[in-house]
C-alpha positions in Angstrom: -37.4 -5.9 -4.9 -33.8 -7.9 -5.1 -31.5 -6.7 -2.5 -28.1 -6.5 -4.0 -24.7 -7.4 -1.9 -21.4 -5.5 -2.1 -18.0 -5.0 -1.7 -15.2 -2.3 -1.1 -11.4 -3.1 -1.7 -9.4 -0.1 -0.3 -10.5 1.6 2.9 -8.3 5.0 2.4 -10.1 8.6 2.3 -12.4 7.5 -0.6 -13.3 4.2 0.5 -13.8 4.9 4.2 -12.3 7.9 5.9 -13.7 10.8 3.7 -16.8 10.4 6.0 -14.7 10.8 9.4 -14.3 14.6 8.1 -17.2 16.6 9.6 -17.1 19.4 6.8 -17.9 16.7 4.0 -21.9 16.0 2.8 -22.3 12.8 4.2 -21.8 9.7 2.6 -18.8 10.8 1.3 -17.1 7.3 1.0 -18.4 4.2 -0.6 -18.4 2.2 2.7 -21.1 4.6 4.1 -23.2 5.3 1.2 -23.5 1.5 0.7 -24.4 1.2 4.5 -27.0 4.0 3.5 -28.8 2.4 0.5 -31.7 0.1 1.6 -31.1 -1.8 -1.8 -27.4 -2.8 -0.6 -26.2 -5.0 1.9 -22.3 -4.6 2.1 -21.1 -8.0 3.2 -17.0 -7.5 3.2 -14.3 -4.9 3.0 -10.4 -5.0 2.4 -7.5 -2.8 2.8 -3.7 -4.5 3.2 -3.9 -2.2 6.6 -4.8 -4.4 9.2 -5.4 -0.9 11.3 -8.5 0.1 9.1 -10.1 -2.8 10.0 -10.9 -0.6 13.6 -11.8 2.1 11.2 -14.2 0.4 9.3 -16.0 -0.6 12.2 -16.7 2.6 13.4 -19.0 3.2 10.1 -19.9 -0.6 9.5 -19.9 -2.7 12.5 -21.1 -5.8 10.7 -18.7 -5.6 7.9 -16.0 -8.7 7.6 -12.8 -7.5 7.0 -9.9 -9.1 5.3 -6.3 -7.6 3.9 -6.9 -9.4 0.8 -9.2 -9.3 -2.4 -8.3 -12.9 -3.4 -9.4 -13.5 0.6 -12.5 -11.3 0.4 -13.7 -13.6 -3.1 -12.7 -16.8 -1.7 -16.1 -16.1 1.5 -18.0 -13.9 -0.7 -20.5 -13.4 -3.8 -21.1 -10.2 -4.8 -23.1 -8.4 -7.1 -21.1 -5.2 -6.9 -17.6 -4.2 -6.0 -15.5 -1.2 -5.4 -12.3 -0.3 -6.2 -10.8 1.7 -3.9 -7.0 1.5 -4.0 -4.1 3.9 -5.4 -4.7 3.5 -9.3 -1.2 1.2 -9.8 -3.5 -1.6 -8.5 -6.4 -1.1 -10.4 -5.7 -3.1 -13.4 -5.0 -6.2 -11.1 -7.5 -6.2 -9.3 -10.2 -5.6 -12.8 -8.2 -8.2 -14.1 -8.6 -10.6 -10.5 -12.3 -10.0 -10.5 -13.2 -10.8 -14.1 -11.3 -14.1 -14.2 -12.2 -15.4 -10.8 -16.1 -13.9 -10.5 -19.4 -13.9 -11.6 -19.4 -10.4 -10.4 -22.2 -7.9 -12.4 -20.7 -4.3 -11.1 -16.6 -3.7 -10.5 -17.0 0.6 -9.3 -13.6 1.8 -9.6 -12.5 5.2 -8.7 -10.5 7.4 -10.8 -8.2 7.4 -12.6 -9.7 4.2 -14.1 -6.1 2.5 -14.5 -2.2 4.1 -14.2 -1.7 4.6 -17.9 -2.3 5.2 -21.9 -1.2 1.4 -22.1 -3.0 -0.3 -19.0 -6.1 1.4 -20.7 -5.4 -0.5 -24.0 -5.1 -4.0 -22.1 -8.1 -3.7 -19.9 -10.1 -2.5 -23.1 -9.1 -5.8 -24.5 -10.2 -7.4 -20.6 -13.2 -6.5 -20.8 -13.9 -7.5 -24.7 -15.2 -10.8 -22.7 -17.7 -11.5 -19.9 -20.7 -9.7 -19.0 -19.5 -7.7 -15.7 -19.9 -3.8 -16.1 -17.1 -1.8 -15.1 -18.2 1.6 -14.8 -16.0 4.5 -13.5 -16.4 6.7 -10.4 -16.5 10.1 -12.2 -18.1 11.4 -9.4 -19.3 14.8 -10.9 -21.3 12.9 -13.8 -24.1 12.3 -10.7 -24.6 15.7 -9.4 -28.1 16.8 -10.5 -26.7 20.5 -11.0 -23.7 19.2 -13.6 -26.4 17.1 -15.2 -28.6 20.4 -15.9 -25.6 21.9 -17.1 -25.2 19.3 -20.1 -29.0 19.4 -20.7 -28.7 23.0 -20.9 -25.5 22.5 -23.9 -27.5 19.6 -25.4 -30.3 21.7 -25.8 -28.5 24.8 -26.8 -30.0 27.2 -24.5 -27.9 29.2 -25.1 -26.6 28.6 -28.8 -23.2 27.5 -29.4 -21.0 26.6 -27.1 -17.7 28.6 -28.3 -15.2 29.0 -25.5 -14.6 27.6 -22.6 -12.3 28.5 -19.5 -11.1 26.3 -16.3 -9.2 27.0 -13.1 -8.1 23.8 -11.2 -5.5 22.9 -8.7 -4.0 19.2 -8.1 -2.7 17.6 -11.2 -3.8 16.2 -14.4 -4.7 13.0 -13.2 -5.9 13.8 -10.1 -8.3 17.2 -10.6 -7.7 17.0 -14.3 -9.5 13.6 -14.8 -12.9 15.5 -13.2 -12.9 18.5 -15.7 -11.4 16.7 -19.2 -14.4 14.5 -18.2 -17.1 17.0 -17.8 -15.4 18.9 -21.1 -15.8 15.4 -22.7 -19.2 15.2 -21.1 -20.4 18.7 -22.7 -18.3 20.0 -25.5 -16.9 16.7 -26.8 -13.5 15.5 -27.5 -10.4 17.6 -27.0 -8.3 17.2 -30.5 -5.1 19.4 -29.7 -3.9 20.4 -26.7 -0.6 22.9 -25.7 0.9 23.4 -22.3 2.0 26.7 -21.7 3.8 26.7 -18.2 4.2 23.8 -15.5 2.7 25.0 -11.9 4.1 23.4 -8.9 1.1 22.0 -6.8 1.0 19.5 -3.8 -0.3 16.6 -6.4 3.9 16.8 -7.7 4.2 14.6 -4.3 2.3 11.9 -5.9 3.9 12.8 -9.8 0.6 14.3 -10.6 2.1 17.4 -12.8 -0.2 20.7 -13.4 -0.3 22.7 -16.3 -1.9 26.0 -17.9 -2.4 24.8 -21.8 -4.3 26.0 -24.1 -7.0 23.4 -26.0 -9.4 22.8 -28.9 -12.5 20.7 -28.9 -13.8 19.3 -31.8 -11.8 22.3 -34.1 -14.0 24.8 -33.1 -14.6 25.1 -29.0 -11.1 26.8 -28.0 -10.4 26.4 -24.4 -8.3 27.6 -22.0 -7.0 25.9 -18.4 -5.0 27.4 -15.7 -3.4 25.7 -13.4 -2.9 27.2 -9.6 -0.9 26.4 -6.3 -3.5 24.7 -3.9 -1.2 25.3 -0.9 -2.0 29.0 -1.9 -6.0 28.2 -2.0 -8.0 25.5 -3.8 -9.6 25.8 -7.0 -12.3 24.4 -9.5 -14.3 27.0 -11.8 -15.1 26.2 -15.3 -16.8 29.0 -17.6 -19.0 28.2 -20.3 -19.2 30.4 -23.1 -22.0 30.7 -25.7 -23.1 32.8 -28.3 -26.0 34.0 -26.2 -25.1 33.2 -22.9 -22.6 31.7 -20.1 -22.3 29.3 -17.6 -20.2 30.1 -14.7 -19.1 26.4 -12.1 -17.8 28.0 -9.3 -17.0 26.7 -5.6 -16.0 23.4 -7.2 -19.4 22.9 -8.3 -21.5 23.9 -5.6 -22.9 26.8 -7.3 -23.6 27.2 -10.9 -24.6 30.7 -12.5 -26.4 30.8 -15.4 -26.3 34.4 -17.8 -28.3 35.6 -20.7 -27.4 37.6 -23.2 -30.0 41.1 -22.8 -29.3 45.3 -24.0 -26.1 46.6 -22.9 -27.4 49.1 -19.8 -24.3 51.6 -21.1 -23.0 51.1 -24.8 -26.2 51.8 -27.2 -26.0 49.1 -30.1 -24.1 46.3 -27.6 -25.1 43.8 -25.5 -24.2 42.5 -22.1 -24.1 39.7 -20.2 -27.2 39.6 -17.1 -27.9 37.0 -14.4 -30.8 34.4 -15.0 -30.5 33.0 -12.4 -28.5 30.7 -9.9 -28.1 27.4 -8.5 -26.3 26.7 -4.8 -25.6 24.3 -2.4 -25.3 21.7 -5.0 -23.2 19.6 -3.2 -25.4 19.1 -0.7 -26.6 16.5 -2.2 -24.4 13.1 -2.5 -22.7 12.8 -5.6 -21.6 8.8 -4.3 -25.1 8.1 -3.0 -26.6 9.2 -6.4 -24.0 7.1 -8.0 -24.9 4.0 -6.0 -28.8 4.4 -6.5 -27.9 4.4 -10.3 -26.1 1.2 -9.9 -29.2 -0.6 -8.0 -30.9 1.5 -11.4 -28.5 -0.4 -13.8 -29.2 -3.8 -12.0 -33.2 -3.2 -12.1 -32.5 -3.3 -15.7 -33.9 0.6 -15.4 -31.0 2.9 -16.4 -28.0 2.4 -18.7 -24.5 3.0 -17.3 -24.0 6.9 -17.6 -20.7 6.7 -16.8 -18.3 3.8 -19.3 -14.8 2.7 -19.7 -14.6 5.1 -22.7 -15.2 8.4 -20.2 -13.2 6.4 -17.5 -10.0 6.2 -20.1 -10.8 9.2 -22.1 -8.6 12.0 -19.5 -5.8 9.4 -19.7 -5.2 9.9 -23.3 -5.6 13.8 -22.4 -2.7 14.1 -19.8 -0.3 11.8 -21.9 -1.0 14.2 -24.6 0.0 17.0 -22.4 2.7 15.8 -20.8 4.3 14.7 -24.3 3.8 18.6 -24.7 5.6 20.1 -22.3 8.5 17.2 -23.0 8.5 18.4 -26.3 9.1 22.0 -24.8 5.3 23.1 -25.3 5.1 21.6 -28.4 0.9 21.7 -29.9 -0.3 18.1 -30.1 -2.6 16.0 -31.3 -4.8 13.5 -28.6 -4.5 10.4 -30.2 -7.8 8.8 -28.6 
């Protein structure tokens, strides 16, 4: 089997340090879950901190480090690279790496690029060349979230009619991992409406959170809430169904999944009852699945499950809201 070589660019808490913090499922970071694959040899890392270059060490001994991406191409060949750095610099460095590359893989972390129109430029990047970029919606390789959208697809419970989310830490930030898995399960959000702005800590990085109301495909009607994480953290997402729900709680760690059976009180009603439940689902690595479905996508075995379409998708989403709550919580149309 072909071993593959690789490449991080940005060595900041998803890149590298996520995996000095002993309460995180380990590999946590792309550095380490690259070090982990057998597939993979990661041959070079960069972060404009010459400091994490002690870091990186710790994790990958054997690793070159430069403070450079145009430092780290000029010494290496790679077949994959990740983008790691704050998204103002993601469009760069997609733009660095298809022009100067033969490059097969660019993994970049979310959100994809900054805005609405650096998603419009890259789409017309990438319109040439044959280098995959494919975004690092992390939740899209968690086995449990993947049940969850074979159990919509296959409507095990009917039709999806409702749906309900608690979240903390911005639009961007939190926001792009649920409009995804909306995206991902329901389909496309066509209207949105903020309702109230909620001061979180992702307003130090102008992340903005909002409760709005939402409508998928004119007939899902959804609802999100936005809460204070310095109060506690959240991410919960009900699914409702004609003849069941589907309950994310623990930011995905456990899923609970109801059937609809007699009501054990009202006589001619039903009632909601417990199937059964799923826990510890984040036990598992969401990055290491991710990089094994890379090797996949290399082997010529698996097509990308994740493309620039998802990656762009909760961009056009959070403009849409924040052109809501400037328009003093107007309703709006995404214009996707």
């Amino acid at each position: 089997m072909s071993q593959y070589k690789a490449a991080v660019v940005g060595l900041g808490q998803i890149g590298l340090t996520y995996d000095f913090d002993p309460k995180r499922e380990r590999p946590s970071a792309h550095v380490f879950a690259y070090q982990l694959n057998p597939r993979i040899e990661l041959v070079a890392a960069a972060d404009v901190r010459i400091n994490q270059c002690q870091a990186l060490h710790k994790i990958a001994s054997a690793v070159t480090f430069y403070q450079s991406l145009d430092e780290l191409l000029k010494d290496h060949s790679v077949d994959i690279i990740s983008i790691c750095t704050p998204p103002v610099h993601h469009l760069s460095a997609i733009q660095y790496i298809l022009q100067n590359t033969d490059t097969k893989i660019i993994f970049c972390e979310k959100p994809l690029v900054s805005c609405v129109d650096e998603a419009k430029l890259l789409a017309q990047k990438l319109q040439k060349g044959n280098c995959l970029l494919i975004p690092n919606l992390s939740r899209r390789w968690n086995s449990g979230m993947q049940r969850v959208k074979a159990h919509v697809a296959n409507r095990q419970y009917d039709e999806l009619q409702k749906i309900h989310v608690k979240y903390t830490r911005g639009i961007h930030n939190t926001g792009s991992h649920f409009l995804d898995l909306l995206h991902w399960w329901g389909g496309k959000i066509s209207e949105v409406q903020v309702i109230r702005k909620i001061n979180t800590s992702a307003d130090y990085d102008s992340d903005p959170s909002y409760t709005f109301a939402f409508l998928i495909d004119e007939n899902i009607l959804g609802f999100a809430e936005a809460f204070d994480d310095e109060q506690y953290y959240l991410f919960e997402i009900d699914l409702y169904f004609s003849k069941g729900k589907i309950e994310i709680r623990n930011s995905g760690d456990d899923v609970f999944y109801y059937q609809v059976g007699e009501h054990h009180l009202y006589t001619g009603f039903k009632s909601l009852y417990l199937e059964r439940c799923e826990n510890q689902l984040l036990s598992e690595s969401n990055l290491a699945n991710a990089i094994n479905h890379l090797v996949n996508i290399l082997d010529g075995l698996e097509q990308p499950l994740c493309t620039v379409e998802h990656g762009v998708y909760p961009l056009y989403v959070a403009e849409t809201l924040i052109r809501s709550f400037n328009n003093h919580c107007s309703k709006e149309s995404v214009r996707f």
